[in-house]
PDB file with one MODEL, atoms N, CA, C and O in Angstrom:
MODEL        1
ATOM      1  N   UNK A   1      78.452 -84.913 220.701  1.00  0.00           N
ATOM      2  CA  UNK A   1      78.212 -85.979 219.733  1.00  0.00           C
ATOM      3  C   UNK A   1      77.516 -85.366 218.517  1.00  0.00           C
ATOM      4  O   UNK A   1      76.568 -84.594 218.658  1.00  0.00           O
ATOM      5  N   UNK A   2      77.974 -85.701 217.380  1.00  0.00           N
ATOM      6  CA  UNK A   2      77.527 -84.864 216.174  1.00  0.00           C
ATOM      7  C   UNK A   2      75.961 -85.505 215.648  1.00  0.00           C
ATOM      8  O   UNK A   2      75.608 -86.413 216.400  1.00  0.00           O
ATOM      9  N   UNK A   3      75.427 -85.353 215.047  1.00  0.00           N
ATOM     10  CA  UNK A   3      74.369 -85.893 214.724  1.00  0.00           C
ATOM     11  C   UNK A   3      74.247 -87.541 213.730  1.00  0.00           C
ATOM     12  O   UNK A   3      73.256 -88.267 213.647  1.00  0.00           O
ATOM     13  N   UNK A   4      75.213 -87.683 213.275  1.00  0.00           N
ATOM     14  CA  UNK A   4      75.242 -88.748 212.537  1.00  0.00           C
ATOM     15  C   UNK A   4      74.931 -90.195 213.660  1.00  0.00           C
ATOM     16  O   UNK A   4      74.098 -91.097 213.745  1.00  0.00           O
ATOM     17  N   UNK A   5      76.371 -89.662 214.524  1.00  0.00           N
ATOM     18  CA  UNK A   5      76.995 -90.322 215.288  1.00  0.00           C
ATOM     19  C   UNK A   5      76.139 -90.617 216.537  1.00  0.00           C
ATOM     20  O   UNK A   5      76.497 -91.438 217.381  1.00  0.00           O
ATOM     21  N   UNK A   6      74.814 -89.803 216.632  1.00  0.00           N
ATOM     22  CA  UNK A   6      73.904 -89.553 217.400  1.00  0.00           C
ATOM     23  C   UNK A   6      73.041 -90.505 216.984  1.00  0.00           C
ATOM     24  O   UNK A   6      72.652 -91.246 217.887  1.00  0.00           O
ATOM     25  N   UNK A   7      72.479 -90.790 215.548  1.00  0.00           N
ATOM     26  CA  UNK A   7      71.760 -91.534 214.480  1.00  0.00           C
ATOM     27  C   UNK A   7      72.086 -92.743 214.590  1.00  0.00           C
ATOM     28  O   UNK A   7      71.301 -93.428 215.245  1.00  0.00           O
ATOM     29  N   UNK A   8      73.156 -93.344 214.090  1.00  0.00           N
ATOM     30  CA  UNK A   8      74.054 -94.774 214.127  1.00  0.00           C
ATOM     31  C   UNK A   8      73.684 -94.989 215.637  1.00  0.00           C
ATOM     32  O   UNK A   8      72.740 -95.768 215.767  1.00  0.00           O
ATOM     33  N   UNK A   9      74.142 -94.540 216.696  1.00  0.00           N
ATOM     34  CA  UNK A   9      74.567 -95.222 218.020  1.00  0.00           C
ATOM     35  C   UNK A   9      72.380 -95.100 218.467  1.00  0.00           C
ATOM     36  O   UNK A   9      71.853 -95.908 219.232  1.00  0.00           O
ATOM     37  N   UNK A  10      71.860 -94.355 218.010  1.00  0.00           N
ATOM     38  CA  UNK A  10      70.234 -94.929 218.004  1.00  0.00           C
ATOM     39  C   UNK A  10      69.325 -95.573 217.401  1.00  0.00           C
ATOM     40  O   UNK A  10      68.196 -95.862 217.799  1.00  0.00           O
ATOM     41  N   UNK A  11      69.809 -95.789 216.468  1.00  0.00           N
ATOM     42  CA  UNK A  11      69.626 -97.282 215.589  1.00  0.00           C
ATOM     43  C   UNK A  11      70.594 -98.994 216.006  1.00  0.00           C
ATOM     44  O   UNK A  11      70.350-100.165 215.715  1.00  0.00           O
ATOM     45  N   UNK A  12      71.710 -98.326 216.795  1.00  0.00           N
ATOM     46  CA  UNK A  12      71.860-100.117 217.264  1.00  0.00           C
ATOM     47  C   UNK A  12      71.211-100.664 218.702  1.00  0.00           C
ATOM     48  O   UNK A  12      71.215-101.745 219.291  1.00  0.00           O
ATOM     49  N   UNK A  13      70.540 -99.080 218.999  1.00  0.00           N
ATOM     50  CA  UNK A  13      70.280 -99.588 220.262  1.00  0.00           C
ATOM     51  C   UNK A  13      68.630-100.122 219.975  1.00  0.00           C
ATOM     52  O   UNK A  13      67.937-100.907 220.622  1.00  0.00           O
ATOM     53  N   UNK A  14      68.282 -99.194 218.486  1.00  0.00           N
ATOM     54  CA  UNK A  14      66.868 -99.518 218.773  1.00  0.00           C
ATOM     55  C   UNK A  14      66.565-100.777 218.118  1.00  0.00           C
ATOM     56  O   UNK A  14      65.726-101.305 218.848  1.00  0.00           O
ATOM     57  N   UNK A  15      66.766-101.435 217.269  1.00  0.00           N
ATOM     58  CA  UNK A  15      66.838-102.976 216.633  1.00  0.00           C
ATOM     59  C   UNK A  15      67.855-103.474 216.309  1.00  0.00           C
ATOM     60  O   UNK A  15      68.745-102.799 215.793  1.00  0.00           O
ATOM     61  N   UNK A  16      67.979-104.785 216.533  1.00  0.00           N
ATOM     62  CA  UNK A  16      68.942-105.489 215.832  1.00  0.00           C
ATOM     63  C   UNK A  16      69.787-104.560 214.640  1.00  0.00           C
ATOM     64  O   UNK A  16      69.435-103.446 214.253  1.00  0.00           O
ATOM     65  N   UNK A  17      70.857-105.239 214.222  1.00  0.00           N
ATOM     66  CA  UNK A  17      71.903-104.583 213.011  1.00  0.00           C
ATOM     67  C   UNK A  17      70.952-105.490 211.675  1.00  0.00           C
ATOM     68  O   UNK A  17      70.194-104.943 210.875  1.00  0.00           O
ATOM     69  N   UNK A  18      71.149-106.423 211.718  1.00  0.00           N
ATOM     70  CA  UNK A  18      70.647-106.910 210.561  1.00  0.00           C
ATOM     71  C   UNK A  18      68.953-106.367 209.977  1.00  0.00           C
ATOM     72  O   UNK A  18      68.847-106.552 208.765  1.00  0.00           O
ATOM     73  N   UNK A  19      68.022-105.923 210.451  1.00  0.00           N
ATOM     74  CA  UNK A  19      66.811-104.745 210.403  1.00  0.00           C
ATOM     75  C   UNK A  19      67.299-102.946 210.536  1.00  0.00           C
ATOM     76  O   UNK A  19      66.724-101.982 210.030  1.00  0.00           O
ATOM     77  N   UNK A  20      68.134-102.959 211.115  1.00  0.00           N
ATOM     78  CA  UNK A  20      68.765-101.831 210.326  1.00  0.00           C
ATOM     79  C   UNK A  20      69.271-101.325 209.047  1.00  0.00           C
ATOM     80  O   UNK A  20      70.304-101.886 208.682  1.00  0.00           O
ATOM     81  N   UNK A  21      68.789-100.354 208.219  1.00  0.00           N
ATOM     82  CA  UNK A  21      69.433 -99.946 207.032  1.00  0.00           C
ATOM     83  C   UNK A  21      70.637 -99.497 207.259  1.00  0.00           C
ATOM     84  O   UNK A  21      70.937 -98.850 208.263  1.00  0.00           O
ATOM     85  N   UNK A  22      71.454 -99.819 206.303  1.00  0.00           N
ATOM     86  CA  UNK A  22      72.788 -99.109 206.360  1.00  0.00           C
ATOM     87  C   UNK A  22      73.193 -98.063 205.702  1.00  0.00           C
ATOM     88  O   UNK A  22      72.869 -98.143 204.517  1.00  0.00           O
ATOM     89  N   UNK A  23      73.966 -96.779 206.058  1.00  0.00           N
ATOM     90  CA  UNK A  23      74.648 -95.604 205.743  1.00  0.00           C
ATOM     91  C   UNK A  23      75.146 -95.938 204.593  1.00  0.00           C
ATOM     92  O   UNK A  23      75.074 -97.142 204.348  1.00  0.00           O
ATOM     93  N   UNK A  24      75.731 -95.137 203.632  1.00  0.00           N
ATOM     94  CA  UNK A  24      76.376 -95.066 202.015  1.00  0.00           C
ATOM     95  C   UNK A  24      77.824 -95.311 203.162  1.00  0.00           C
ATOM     96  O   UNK A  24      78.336 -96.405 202.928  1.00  0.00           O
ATOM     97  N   UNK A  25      78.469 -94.628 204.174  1.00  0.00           N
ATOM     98  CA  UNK A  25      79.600 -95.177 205.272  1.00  0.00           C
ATOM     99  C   UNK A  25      79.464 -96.888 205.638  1.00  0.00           C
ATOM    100  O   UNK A  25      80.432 -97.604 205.893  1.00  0.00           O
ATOM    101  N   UNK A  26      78.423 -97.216 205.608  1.00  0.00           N
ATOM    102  CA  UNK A  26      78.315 -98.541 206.431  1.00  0.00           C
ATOM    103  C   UNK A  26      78.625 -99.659 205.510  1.00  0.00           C
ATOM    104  O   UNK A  26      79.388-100.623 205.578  1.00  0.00           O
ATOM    105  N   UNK A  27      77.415 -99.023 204.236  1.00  0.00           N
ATOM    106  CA  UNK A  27      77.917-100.248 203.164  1.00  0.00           C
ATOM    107  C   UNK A  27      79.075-100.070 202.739  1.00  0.00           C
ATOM    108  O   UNK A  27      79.637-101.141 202.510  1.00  0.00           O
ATOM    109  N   UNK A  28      79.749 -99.082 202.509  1.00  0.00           N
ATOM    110  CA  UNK A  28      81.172 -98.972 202.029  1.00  0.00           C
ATOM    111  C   UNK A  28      82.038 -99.901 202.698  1.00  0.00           C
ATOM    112  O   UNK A  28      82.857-100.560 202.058  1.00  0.00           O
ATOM    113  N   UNK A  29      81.879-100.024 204.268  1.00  0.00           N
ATOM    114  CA  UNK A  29      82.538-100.666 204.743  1.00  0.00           C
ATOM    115  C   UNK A  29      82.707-101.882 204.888  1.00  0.00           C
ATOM    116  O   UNK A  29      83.687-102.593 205.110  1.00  0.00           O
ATOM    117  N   UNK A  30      81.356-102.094 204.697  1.00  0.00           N
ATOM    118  CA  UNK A  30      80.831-104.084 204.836  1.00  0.00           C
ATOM    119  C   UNK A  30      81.200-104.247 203.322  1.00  0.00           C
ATOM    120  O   UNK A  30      81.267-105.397 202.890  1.00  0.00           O
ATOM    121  N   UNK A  31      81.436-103.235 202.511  1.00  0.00           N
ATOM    122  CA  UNK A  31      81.945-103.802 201.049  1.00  0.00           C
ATOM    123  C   UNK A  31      83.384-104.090 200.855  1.00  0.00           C
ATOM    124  O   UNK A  31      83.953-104.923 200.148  1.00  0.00           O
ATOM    125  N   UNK A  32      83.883-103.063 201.774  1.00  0.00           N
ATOM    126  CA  UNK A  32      85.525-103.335 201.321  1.00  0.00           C
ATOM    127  C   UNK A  32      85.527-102.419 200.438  1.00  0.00           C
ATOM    128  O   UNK A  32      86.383-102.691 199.597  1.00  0.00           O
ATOM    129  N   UNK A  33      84.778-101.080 200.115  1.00  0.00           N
ATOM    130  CA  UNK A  33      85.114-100.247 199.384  1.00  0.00           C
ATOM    131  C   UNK A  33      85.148 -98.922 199.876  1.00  0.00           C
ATOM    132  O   UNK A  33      84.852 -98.681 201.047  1.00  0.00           O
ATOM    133  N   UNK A  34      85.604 -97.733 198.788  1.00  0.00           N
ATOM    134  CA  UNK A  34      85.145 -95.983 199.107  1.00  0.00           C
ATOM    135  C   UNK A  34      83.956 -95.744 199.066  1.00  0.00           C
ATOM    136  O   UNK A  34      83.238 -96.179 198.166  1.00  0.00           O
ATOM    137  N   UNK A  35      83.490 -94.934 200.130  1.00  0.00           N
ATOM    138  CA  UNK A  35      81.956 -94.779 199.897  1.00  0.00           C
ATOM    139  C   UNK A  35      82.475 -93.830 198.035  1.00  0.00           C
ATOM    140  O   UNK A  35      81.257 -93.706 198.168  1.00  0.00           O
ATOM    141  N   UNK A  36      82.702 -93.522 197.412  1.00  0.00           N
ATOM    142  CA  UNK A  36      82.660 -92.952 195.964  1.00  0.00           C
ATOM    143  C   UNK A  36      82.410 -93.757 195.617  1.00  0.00           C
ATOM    144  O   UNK A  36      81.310 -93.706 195.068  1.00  0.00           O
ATOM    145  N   UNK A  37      83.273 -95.480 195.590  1.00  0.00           N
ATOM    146  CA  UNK A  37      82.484 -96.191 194.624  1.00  0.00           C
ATOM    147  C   UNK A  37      80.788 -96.730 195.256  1.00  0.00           C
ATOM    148  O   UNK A  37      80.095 -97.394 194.485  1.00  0.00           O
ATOM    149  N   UNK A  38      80.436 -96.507 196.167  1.00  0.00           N
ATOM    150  CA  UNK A  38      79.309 -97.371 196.535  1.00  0.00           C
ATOM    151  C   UNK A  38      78.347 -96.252 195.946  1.00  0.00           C
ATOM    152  O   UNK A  38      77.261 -96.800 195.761  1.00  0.00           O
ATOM    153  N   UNK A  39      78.283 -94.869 195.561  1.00  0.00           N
ATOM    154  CA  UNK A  39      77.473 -93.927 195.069  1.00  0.00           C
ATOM    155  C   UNK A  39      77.763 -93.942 193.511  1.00  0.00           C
ATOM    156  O   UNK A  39      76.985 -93.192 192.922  1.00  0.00           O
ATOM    157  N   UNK A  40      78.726 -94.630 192.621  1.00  0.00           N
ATOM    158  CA  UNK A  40      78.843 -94.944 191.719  1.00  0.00           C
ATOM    159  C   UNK A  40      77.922 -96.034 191.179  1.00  0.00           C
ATOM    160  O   UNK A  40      77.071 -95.976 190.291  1.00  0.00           O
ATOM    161  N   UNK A  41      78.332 -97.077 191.978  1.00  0.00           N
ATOM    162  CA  UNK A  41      77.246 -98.232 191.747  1.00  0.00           C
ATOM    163  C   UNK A  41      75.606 -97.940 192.303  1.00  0.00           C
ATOM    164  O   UNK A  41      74.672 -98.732 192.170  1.00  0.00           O
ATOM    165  N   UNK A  42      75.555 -96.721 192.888  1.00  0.00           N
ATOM    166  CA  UNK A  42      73.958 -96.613 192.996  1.00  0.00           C
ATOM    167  C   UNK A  42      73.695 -95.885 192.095  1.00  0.00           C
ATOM    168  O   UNK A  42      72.498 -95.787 191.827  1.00  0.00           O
ATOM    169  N   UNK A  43      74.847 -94.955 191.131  1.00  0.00           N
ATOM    170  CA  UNK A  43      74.310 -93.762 190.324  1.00  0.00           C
ATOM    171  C   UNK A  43      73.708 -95.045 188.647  1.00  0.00           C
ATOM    172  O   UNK A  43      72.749 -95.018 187.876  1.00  0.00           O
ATOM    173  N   UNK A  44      74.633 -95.744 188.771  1.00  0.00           N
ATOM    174  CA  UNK A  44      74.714 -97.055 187.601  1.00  0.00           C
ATOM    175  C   UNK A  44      73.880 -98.177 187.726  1.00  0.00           C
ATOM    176  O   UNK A  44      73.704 -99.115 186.949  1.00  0.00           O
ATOM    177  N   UNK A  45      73.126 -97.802 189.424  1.00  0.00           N
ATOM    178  CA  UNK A  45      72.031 -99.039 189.121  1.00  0.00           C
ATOM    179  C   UNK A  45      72.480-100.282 189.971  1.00  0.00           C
ATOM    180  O   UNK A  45      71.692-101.131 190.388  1.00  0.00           O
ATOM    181  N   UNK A  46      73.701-100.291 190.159  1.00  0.00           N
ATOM    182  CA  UNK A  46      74.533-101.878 190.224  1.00  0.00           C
ATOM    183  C   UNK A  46      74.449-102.333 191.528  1.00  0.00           C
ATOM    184  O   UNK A  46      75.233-103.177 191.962  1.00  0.00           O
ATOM    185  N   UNK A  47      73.597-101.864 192.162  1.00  0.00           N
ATOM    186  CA  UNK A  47      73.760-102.002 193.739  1.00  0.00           C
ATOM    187  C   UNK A  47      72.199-102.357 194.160  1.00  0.00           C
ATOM    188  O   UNK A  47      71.419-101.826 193.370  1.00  0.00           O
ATOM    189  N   UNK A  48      71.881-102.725 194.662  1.00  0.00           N
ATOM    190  CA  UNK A  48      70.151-102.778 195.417  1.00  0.00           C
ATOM    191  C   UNK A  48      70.379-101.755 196.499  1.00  0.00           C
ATOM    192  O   UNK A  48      71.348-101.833 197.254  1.00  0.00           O
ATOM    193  N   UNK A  49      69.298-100.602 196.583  1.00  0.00           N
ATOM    194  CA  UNK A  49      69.393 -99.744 197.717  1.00  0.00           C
ATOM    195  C   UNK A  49      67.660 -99.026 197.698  1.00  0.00           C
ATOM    196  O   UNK A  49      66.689 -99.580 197.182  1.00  0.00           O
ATOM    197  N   UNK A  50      67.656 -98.232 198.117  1.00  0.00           N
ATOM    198  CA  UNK A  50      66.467 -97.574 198.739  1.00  0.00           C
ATOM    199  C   UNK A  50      66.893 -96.240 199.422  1.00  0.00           C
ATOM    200  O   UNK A  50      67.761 -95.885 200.220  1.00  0.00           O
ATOM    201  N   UNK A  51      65.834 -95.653 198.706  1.00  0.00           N
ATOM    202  CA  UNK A  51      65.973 -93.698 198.975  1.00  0.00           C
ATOM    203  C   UNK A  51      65.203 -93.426 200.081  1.00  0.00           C
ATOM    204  O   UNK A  51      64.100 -93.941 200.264  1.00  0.00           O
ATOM    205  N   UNK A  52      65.738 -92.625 200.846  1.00  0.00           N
ATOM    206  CA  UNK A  52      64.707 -92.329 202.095  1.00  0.00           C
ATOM    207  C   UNK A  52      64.398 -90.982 202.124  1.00  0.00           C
ATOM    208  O   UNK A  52      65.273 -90.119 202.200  1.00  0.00           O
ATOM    209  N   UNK A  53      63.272 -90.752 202.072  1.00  0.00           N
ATOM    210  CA  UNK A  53      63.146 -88.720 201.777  1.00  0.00           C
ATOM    211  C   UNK A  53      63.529 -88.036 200.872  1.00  0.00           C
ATOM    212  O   UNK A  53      63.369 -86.815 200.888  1.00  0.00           O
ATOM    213  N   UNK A  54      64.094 -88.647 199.923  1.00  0.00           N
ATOM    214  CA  UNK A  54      63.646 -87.895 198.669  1.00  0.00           C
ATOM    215  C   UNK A  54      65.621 -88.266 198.155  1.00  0.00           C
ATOM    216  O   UNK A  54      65.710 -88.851 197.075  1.00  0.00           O
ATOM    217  N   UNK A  55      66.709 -88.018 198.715  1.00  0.00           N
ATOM    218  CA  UNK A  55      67.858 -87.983 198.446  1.00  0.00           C
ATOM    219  C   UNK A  55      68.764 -88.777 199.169  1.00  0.00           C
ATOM    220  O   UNK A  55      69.720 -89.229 198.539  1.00  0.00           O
ATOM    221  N   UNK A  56      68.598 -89.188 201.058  1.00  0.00           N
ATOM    222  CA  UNK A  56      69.169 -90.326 201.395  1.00  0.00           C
ATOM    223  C   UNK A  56      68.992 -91.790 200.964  1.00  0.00           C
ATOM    224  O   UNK A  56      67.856 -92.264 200.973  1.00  0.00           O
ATOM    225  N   UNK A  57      70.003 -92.507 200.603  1.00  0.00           N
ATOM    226  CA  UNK A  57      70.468 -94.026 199.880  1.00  0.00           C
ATOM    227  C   UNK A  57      70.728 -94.074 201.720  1.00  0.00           C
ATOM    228  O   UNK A  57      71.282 -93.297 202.498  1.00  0.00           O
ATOM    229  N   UNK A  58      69.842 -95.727 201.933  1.00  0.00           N
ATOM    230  CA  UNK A  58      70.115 -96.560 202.611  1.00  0.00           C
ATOM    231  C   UNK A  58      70.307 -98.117 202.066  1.00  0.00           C
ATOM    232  O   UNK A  58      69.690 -98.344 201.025  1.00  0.00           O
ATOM    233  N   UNK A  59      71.077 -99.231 202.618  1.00  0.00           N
ATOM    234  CA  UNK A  59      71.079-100.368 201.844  1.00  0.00           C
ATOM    235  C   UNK A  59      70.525-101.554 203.188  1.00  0.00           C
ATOM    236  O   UNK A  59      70.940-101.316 204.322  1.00  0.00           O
ATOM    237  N   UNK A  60      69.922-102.358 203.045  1.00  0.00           N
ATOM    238  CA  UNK A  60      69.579-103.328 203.330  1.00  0.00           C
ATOM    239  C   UNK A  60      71.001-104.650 203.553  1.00  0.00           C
ATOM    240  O   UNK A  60      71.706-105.264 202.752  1.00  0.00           O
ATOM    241  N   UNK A  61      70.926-104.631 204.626  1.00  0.00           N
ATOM    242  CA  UNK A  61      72.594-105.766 204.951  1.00  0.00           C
ATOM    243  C   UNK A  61      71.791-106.945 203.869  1.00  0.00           C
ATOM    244  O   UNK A  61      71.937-106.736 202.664  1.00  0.00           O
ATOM    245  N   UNK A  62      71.042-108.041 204.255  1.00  0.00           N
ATOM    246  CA  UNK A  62      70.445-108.889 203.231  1.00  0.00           C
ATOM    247  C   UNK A  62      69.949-108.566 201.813  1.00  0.00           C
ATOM    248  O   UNK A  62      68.914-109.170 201.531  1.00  0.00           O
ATOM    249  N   UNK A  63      70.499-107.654 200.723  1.00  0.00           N
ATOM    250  CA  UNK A  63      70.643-107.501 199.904  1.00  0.00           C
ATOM    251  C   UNK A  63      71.972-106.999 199.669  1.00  0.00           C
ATOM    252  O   UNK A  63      72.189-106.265 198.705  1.00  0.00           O
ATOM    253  N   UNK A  64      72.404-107.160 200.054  1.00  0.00           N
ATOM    254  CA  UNK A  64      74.003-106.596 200.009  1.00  0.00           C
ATOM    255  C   UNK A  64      74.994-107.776 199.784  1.00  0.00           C
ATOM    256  O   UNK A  64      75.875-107.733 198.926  1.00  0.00           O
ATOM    257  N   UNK A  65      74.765-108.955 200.711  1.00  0.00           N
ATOM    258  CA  UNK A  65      74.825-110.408 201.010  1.00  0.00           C
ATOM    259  C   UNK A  65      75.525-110.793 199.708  1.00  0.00           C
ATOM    260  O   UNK A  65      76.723-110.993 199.507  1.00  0.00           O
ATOM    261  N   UNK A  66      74.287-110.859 198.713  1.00  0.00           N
ATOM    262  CA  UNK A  66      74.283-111.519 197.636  1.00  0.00           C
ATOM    263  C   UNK A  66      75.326-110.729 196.689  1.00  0.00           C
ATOM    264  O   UNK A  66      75.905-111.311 195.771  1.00  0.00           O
ATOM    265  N   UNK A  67      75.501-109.524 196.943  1.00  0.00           N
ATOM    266  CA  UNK A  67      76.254-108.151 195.974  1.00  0.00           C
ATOM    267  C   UNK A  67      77.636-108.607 196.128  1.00  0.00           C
ATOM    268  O   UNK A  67      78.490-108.709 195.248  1.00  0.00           O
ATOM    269  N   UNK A  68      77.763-108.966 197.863  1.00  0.00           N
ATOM    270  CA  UNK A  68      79.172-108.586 197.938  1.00  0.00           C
ATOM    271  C   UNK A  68      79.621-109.768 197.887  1.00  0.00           C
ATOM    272  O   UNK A  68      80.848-109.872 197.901  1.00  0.00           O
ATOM    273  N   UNK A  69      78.903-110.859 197.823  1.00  0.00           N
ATOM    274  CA  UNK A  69      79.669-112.054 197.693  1.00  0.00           C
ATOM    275  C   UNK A  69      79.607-112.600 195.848  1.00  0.00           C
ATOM    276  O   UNK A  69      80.259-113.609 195.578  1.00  0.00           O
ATOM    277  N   UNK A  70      79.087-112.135 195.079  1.00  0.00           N
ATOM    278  CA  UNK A  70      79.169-111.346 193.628  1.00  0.00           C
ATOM    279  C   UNK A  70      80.709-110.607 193.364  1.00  0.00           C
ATOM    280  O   UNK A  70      81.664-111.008 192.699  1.00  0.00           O
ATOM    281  N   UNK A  71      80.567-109.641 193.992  1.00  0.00           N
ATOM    282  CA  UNK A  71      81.729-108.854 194.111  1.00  0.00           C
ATOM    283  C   UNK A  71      83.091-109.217 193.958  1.00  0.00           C
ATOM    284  O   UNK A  71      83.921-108.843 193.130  1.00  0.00           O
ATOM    285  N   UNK A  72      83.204-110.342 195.297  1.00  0.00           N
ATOM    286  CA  UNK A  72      84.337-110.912 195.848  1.00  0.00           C
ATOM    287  C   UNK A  72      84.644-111.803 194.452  1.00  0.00           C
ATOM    288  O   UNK A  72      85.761-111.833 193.937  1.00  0.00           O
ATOM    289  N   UNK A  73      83.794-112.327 194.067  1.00  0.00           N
ATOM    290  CA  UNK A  73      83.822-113.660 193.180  1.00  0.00           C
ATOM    291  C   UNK A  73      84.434-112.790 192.202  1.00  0.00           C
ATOM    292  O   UNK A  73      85.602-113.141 192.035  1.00  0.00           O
ATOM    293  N   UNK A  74      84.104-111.754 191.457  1.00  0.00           N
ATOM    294  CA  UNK A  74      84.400-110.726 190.551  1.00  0.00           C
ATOM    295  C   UNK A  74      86.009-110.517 190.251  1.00  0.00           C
ATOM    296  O   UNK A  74      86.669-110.509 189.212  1.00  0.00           O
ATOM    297  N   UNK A  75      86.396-110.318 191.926  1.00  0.00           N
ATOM    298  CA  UNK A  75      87.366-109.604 192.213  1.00  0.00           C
ATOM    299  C   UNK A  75      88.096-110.783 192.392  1.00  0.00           C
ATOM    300  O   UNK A  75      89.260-110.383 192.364  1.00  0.00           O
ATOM    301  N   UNK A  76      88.121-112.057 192.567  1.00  0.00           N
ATOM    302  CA  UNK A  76      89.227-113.270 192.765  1.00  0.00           C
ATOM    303  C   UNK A  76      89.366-113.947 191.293  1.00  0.00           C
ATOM    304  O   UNK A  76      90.146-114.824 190.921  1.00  0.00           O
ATOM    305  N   UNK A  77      88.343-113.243 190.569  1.00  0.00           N
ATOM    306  CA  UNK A  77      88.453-113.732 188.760  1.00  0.00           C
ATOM    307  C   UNK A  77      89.493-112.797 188.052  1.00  0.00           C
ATOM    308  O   UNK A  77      90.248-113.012 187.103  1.00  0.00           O
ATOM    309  N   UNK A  78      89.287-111.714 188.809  1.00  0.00           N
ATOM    310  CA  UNK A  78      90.164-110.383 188.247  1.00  0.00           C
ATOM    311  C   UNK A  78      89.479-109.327 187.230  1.00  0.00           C
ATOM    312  O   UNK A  78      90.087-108.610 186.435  1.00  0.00           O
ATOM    313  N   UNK A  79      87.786-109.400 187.472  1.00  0.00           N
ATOM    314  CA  UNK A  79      86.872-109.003 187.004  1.00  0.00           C
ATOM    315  C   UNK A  79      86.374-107.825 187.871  1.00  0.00           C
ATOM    316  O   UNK A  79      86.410-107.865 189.101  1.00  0.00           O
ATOM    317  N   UNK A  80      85.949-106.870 187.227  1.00  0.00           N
ATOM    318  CA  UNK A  80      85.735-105.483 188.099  1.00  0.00           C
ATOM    319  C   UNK A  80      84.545-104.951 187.401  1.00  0.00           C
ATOM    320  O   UNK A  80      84.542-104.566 186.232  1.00  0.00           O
ATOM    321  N   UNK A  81      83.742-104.958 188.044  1.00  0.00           N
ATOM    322  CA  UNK A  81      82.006-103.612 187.582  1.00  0.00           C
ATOM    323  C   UNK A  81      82.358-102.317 186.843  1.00  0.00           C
ATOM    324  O   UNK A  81      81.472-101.516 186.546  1.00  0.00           O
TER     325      UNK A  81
ENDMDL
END
């Protein structure tokens, strides 16, 4: 088991998902996007996230909430960030 994969599977065991931070992988996914764009929108600001140790981006699922349902609205207008 590689270390990531070691990380993720000890964080669902140790709290709930929703008190878990999520991976630049995780939010990508709960976004419906490439993790490229989710490091785009953190390089631009456009995202709510949090640095851990100096260079890891983790995101908060309840700030994300509000982003991606922003997003969606964005994206059914035909409006893009």
């Amino acid at each position: 088991m590689n270390q990531q994969a070691f990380t993720e599977a000890q964080e669902s065991v140790s709290a709930p998902r929703e008190e878990c931070p999520l991976t630049v992988r995780q939010a990508a996914k709960y976004l419906g996007v490439s993790t490229q764009t989710v490091y785009l929108w953190v390089e631009r600001k456009q995202i709510p996230h949090l640095r851990v140790m100096g260079r890891n981006i983790r995101f908060l699922r309840s700030d994300l909430e509000p982003f991606r349902a922003s997003f969606k609205q964005e994206m059914e207008n035909g409006k893009t960030r």
